[in-house]
Structure formats: C-alpha cells, structure tokens
N, C-alpha and C positions, 0 to 999 in steps of 0.2 A: 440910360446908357451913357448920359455925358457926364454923368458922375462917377463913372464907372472910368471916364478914361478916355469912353469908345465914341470914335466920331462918326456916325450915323450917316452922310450926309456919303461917306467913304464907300459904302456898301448900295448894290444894285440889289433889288429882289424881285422876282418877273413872279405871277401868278398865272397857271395855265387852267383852262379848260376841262374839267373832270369827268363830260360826259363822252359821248361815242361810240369806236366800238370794243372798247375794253368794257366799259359797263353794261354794254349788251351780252357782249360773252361771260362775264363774274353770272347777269342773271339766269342764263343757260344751262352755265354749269352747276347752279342751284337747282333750278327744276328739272334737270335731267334721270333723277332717280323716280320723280313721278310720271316720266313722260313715259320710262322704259317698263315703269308698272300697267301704268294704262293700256303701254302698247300691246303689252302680252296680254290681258286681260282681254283685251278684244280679240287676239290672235287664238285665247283658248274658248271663246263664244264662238266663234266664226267655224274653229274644227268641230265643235260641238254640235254646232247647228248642220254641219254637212254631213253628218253623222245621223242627226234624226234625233238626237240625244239632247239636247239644252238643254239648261238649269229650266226654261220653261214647260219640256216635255219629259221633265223625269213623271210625271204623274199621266201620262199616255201612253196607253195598251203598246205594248210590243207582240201583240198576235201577228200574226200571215194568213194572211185572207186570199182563198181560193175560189176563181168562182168556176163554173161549168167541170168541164172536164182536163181542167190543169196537173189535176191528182196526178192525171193518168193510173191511174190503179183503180180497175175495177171487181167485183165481186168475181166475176171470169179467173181474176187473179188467186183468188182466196180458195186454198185447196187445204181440206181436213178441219174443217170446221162448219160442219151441217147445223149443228143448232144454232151457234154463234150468228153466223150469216141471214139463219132466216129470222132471228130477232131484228137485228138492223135492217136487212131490207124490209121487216113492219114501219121503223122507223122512218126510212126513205118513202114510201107510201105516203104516213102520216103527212109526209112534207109535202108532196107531188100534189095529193089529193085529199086535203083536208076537211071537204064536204063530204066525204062518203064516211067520213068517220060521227063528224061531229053532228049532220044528219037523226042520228039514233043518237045522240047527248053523249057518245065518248069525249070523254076528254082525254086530249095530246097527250102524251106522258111528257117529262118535264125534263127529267133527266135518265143517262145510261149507266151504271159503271161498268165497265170492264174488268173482271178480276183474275189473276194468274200468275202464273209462272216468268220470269225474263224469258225473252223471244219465242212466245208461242203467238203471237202476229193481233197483236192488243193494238198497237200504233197501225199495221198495216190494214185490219178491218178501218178504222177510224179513216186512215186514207181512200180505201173503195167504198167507203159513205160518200163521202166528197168527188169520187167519181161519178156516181152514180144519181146521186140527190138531183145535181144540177142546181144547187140552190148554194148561196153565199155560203166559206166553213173558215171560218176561224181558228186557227192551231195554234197553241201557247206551250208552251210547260212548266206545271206549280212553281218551279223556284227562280221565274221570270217576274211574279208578279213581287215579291223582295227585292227591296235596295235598301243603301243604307242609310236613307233617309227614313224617317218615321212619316207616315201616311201615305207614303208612296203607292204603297201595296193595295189598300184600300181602294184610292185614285185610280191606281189600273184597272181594279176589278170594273167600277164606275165606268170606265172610257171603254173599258170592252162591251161590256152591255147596252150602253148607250149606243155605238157602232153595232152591235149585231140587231137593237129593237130598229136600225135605223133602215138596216138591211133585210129587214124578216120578210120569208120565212127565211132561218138559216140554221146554221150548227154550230154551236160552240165544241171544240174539244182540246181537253185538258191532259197534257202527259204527264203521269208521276204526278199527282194530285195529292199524294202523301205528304210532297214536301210543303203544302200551306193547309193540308187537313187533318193534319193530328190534334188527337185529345188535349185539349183549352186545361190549363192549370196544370202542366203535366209537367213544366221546369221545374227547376232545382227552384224550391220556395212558394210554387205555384204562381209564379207573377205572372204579368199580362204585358204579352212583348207585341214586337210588329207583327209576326206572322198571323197571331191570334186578331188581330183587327181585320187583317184581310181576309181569314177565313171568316170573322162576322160579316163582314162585306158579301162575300159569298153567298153565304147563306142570306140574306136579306134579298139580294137579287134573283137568287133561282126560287123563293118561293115565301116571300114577305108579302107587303100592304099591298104595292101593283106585281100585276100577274103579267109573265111573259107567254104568251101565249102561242106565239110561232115561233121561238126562239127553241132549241131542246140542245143540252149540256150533255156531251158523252165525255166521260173521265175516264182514266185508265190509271190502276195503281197494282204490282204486286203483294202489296200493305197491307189487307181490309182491315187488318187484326187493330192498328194503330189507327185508323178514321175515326174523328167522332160522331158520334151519336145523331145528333142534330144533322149531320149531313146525311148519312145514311136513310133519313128514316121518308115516308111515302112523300109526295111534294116534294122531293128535291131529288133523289134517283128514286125512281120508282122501281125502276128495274136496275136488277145483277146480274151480269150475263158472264158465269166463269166458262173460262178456257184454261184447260187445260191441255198437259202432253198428249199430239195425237195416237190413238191408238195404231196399231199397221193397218189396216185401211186406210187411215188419215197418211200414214207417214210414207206409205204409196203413191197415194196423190202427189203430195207434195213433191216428192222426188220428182216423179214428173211434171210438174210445173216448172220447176229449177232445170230441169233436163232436158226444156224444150230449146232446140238451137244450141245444143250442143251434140258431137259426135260421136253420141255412143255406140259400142260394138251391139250386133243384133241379139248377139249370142247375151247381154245381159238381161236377167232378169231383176226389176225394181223390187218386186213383191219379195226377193231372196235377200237383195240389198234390206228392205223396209223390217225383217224379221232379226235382223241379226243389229239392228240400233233401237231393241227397247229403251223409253225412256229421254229417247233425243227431240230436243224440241225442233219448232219449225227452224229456227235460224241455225241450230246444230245441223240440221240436213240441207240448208244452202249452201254454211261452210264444207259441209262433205263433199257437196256437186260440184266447190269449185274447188277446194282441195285435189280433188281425181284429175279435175279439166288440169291444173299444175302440174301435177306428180306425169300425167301426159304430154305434158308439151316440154318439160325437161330431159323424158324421154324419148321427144323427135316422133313423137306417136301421132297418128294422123285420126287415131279412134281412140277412144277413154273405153277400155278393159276392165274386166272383173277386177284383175289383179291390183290395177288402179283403186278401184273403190275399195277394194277390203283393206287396203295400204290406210286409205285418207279414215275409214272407220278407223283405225290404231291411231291414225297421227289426231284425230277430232279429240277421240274420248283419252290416250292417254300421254299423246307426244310422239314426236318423232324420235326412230331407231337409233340409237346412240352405238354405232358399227364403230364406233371409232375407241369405242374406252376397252380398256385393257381387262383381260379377265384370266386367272390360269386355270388350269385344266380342272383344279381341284375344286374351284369354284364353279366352276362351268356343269361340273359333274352334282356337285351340289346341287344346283338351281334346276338342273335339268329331271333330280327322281322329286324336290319337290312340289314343283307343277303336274309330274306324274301321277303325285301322289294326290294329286287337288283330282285330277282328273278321274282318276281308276276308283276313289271313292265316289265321287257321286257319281258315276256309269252305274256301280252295283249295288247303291245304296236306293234302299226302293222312295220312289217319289222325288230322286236327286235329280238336280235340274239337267238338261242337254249341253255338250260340250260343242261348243262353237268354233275355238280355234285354242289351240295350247302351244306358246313358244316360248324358248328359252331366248331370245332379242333381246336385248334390254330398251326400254324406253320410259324415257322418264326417271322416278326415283325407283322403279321396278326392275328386277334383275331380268324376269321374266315372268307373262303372267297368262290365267288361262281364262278365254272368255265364252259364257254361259250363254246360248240361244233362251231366251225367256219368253213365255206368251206372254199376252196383256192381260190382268187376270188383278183384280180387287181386291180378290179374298185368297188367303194359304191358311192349309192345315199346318196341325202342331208335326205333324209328320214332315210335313216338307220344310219345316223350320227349324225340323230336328238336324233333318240330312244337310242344310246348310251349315248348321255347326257342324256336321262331322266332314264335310266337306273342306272346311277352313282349315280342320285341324291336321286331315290326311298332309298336308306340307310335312310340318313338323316329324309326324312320324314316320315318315318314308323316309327324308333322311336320317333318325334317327334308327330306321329299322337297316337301312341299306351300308352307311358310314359309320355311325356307331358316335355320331357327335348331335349338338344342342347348339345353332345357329339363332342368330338375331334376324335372320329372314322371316321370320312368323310372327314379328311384333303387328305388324297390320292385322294379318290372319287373327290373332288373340283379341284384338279390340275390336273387331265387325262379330267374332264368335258370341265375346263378351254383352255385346249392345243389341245382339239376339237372343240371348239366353235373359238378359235383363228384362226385355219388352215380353218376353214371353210370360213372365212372373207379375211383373207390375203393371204390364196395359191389357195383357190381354187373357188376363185369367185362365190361362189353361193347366196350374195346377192343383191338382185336387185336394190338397193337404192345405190351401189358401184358400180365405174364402174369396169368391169370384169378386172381383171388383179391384180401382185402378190405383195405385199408391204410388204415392207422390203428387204432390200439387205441384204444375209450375208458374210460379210466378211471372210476370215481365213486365220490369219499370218500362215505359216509355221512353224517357227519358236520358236512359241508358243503349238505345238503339237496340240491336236483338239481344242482348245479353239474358237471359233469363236463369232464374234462382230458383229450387227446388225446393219446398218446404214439405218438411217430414210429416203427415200426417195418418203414421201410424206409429205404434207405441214400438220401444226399443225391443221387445222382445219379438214384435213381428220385424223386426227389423233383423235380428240375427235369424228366424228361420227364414226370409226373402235369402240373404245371403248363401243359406246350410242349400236351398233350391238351383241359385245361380251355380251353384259349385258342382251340386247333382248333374246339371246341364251338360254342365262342361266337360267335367270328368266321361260322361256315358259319350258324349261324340266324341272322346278321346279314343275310349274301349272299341266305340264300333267303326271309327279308323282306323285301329291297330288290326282288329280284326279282319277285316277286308283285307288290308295290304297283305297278310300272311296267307292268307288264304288265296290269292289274287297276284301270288308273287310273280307267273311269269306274265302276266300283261304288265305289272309293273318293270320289270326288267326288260321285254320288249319295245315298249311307251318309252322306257328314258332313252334306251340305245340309240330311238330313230329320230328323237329329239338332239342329242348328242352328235347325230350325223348330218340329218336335214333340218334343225333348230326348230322349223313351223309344221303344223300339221292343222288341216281344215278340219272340218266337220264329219267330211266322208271319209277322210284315210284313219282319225282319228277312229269311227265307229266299225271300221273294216278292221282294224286292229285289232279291238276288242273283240271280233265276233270272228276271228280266225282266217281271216279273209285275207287271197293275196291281194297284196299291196305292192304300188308299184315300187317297192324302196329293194335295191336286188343285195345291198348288202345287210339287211334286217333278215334274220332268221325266224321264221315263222311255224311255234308246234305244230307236226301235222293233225295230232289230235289235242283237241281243247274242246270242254263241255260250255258251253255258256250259256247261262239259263237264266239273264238278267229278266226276262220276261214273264218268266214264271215265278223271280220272286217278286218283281211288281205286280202280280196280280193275287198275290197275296191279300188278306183284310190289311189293312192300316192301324190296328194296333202295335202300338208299341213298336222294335225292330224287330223283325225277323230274322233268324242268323243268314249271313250274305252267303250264295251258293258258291263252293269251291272248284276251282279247278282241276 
C-alpha cells in the first residue's frame, strides 16, 4: 500500500463479532423446510392413528364385530323365507350346541353362501344369525379386504381369522363376496393381481393345513355365476342356501312385518296388496310400506288407506305421476284406446293374463300403462305366451283400428313381443317345424362384467327359418289382436271413453265393464244387452287360438 501512495497508518478497521443471533436465524431459516416436513408427517400419522387406519394397520381386519344380541334382528324379524331360516338357525344350533352334533361324528359345516336376487334379505338373515347365535359375528364386505397397497388384502384375510379362532365359537360373514371371489386368471392377460392373493388367502383359511373348527363363514353374493371354483366346492361353503323373490304368501308376511306400527286402515287387506306386486322383493315391499306411510302423512291422513298403497305400488315399480306435463287431447285420445286395446285383448284372449289396473296417468317414460294381476307360477304354456304377444300388440292396433294412424307408443310393446316370440323358438322348443332344442350359446367374459356375447351355433340356414318362425309369431298375435278388437269394438269404445273421463280404473270396474255390469261411472254409457262369454272361450282346449267370441 506505501507503494501505492497509500498511508495505512491513515485508516481505522474495527473487526466485529460474527456469531449471535443472526447466525442462529440464517440456521433456521435453513432447516425450516425440514421442520415443516416432519411437522406434517407426524400431523398425517396422528389423524391416521385416530382414525384406526395407520401405515401400521393398513394390514388389520376392518370387520365389526357383534357380540350377543347387538344385531338386534332376530329370526322373529325374517318373514318369507321358510327354507332360508331354517338352514341357518341349523347353523345357530351347530354353534349353541356342538356336542349334540359332533356326538354322532358330524362335522360343523364350514361355511354358508347365500345366493339371490338384490334385497331379498341376504344381509338381513346374516344379521338375525348374530341375533340369535349369541356367539361373536364378524361383518365385512369383499371389497373391504382391497387397498391399494399389494398384500394388504391377504393381511386382512389373516387378522380376521386370527380374531374370530381367538373368539370361537363365532361367525364370520362376508357381503358381496363377488367382489375378492371371482374366477383367478380371468384379466385382461390372465395376470395375477391383488384381489387374487386375497382370494388365495381365503381359501387357505376356510379350509387349508389347520382346520377352523368353530369358526363358520356365511357369504352373501348375487354373482354365483362369477365365483370360483375352488371356493365354491365342499370344505369351504358346504352349503347354498338361494333366496329368492317371495312368493304371495311370503310377500304377505313381509308386509306385515314392515306394517307393524304403522296405521293402517282395517278395511286393508295385505293378501290384496301382496297379489298385485308379483315379483317384488323383500326391500321393494319395505319401500312400498313406507312409501304409503308418506303419500299419508302429505295427506294429513291419520291412517295409511288402500288408496295410499295402490298409489306407492305405481310410484315403487314405475315412478311418480307426472300430473304436471302437458298432453293434448289428440294424444290423450291416443294413449287412452291404446292401453284399451292392451287391455280388451287379453280379457278375451283365452289364457290372457288378469287386468289389474289400466290408466292413462303418465308416469315415468310411460304415457300410460296397464297393469297385470299375475300368480306365482314357474311354468307357462305356449298358449299363454302366445296371448302375451297378442296382448302387447292390441296397443298398436287399436289405435290404428280407432284413428287411423301408426305411433311410436308401441316401440316398448314390439321388443318384450319380440323377446317372446324369440325365447319361444330358441330356449324353449315349442315349435314343431324346429327340432326341440336351445340355440344360441351364450358366452360371458368375466372380465367384461355382465356383458355377454351370443355365439351362433347353428348353421345359417336354421338360422333363416328361427327368423321365417319369430315373424310367424308375431304376425299371428298381430291377427288375433285385430281380431278381437273388431269383434270386441264396443268394450273397446266403452274402456277408452271412461279412461278418457276417469283416466284410472281397478281391477273391479275394469271387469264390470267388460261383463256389462253397472258401474259407478254415470256419464259412461253402458249396452243394455252384450253377450260376454269370455268363459266359455277359456274353457275351450288350448290348442292353438280359438276365434274370440263376438259381441
């Protein structure tokens, strides 16, 4: 610097101190992105843990475990289902009283399945076991033992078995057991995913190397078609217990179960309600009881009336009245001789089903629609399958017999006609020019969910006379629709008028109608004379049609 010029000697220079707390805060400020990691890290273990859920308990049973009588539902509960009930309460024995079985060298059964329909009370038996048992019961549902970790599924299976040999005797029960017991190798590729380790899990447990011996697995799936094999077979459900829709005794019961504490009028009869909802399961006839209990209490009604329930039957099976949409006369007029025409053919048409209620209402995508009193009944002739077709198609031609026009109202009508006339030829052999037997195979990927694919196996030339058959079908309930309606014109003309004025008709004014009967409708003019001799053509034989008796 003194060569530079610069006198050194001239200048101060102090040196301070560099620690403190600036150096404390620089290091702060540095590990402040790790602090605020760690901090949530522990913030998302701590919810997790209160939760029952941690990284450490994703591999433990999420069942709910019942013991005594928590159910609260017992067999008392369970109406319409006599066989069902007294399989399981074998089971509940087995449990209660395992000397009196194994005594004489039975052995427990191992496992249940329950197979059926949605809500014909698959879950709710499961529940009146667990009332009734008194013994530990375990409740899961298949797509609880998945997550999206790999082996988790597994691990569950493991932690719930270990808790019910811990608890035995007890119940295991499985809901929708479809969703971890489908057919192994049934992806796209055949690969081996998570599900399939937990269903091996499964299987090793209910009936591998060690034996559970008080432990018994009831599952419930509408699926059977899709389980595999290995599960299905003896040592693992031993027993299939299906349920299915109750028939009207069953759907009697049930009403009354669901009816109890509630305030119905005296004047209702259940058995009346139970005949006019073929085909409704158990939870369709709870919605109905509570449906009626609403449609009454909007009403300011202090009792649930007929009127109520035949309402909540329309609003269950097809929707609520659509009173509000707009209709003009000419459509009204329309809709009203085609339900006529649904109607007045199968009255006359022998072996055609009971008319239950016919209204022009609208509800739903329906303008208006007529509904059939049905037994419970297995088996139908080709006769009464015939009168369903010509039943479908009287719509069609009643308007076209009455107006003179060709409406899009019959597209429904033409494809239930259609899918009758079909099954008639390809499943169920009733024509004679075919030989007896079922065409068509159908396929169905797993894989694909329900979708299923039809392979043709029969040669194309039976495949044009299947066709030359379905068209025969059709055509003849077309003929013996028009027929009728012409022959039958003034019930048809009378049937639309009081549809046109009073839009609904029951069951009784509907068949007072038809049989010339006064009816209380005072502006419906009713012929004093009309022969009606629907009786005598149904007691005709059953071949083929007989021409319908004229008026």
């Amino acid at each position: 610097m003194s060569a530079s010029g610069v006198d050194p000697s001239a200048y101060s220079v102090q040196v301070k101190n560099g620690g403190g707390i600036g150096t404390i805060f620089s290091i702060l400020i540095g590990l402040l992105p790790f602090i605020l990691m760690f901090g949530f890290l522990f913030f998302i273990m701590r919810q997790a843990q209160g939760s029952g859920s941690s990284a450490m308990n994703f591999g433990k049973s999420k069942a709910k475990m019942f013991v005594g009588t928590k159910a609260n539902v017992t067999f008392f509960d369970v109406a319409g289902l006599p066989e069902a009930k007294e399989e399981l309460e074998e089971v509940v024995e087995f449990l209660k009283f395992p000397d009196r079985f194994t005594s004489i060298g039975a052995k427990i059964p191992s496992g249940v399945l329950l197979v059926g329909p949605p809500g014909t009370g698959k879950t709710l038996l499961a529940r009146a076991v667990a009332g009734e048992a008194g013994v530990p019961f375990f409740s899961i549902s298949g797509s609880e033992f998945v997550e999206m970790f790999v082996g988790v599924g597994a691990s569950r299976v493991r932690d719930l078995f270990t808790q019910a040999k811990r608890h035995s005797p007890c119940i295991i029960f499985v809901d929708e057991i479809d969703a971890v017991g489908r057919h192994r190798g049934a992806g796209l590729g055949g690969g081996h995913d998570e599900r399939e380790q937990t269903l091996n899990q499964i299987l090793v447990e209910m009936d591998g190397f060690e034996k559970n011996n008080n432990v018994i697995v009831i599952a419930a799936t509408n699926r059977p078609d899709i389980l595999d094999p290995a599960l299905l077979r003896p040592g693992r459900f031993d027993r299939r217990v299906t349920i299915d829709n109750p028939d009207v005794n069953g759907r009697t019961e049930i009403l009354g179960v669901h009816a109890k504490g509630k305030p119905i009028d005296t004047k209702v009869d259940l058995s009346t309600i139970a005949k006019q909802t073929p085909g409704f399961s158990g939870a369709d006839l709870a919605n109905l009881i509570n449906e009626s209990a609403l449609l009454a209490a909007r009403n300011n009604a202090k009792k649930i009336y007929l009127a109520d329930l035949t309402e909540a039957i329309d609003r269950v099976s097809i929707g609520p009245a659509r009173k509000s949409k707009v209709i003009s006369d000419k459509e009204r007029k329309l809709v009203a001789y085609h339900e006529a025409g649904h109607a007045v053919v199968s009255y006359f048409m022998p072996e055609g089903k009971t008319v239950g209620k016919i209204t022009i209402v609208s509800r739903g995508h329906a303008g208006g629609f007529t509904r059939y009193e049905q037994e419970d009944q297995s088996l139908m002739t080709n006769v009464e399958l015939e009168a369903m077709i010509a039943s479908l198609m009287g719509g069609r031609e009643a308007e076209f017999l009455t107006e003179g026009v060709l409406t899009t109202g019959a597209s429904n009508d033409f494809e239930q006609a259609t899918r009758i006339a079909r099954e008639i030829v390809m499943r169920y052999g009733m024509i004679p020019e075919l030989a007896q037997r079922t065409y068509g195979k159908k396929q169905q990927a797993v894989f694909l969910g329900r979708e299923q694919n039809e392979e043709q196996d029969y040669s194309n030339e039976t495949a044009v006379k299947i066709d030359n058959e379905i068209d025969k079908l059709l055509t003849q309930g077309k003929k013996n629709a028009n027929k009728i309606l012409k022959k039958q014109n003034a019930e048809l003309e009378l049937l639309a008028n009081a549809l046109l004025k009073y839009e609904t008709l029951d069951a009784d004014q509907f068949k007072d109608l038809m049989e010339g009967k006064e009816v209380d409708f005072p502006n419906v003019v009713i012929p004093k004379e009309r022969k009606t001799e629907k009786s005598s053509a149904k007691s005709k034989p059953k071949k083929g049609f007989p021409e319908p008796q004229s008026s």
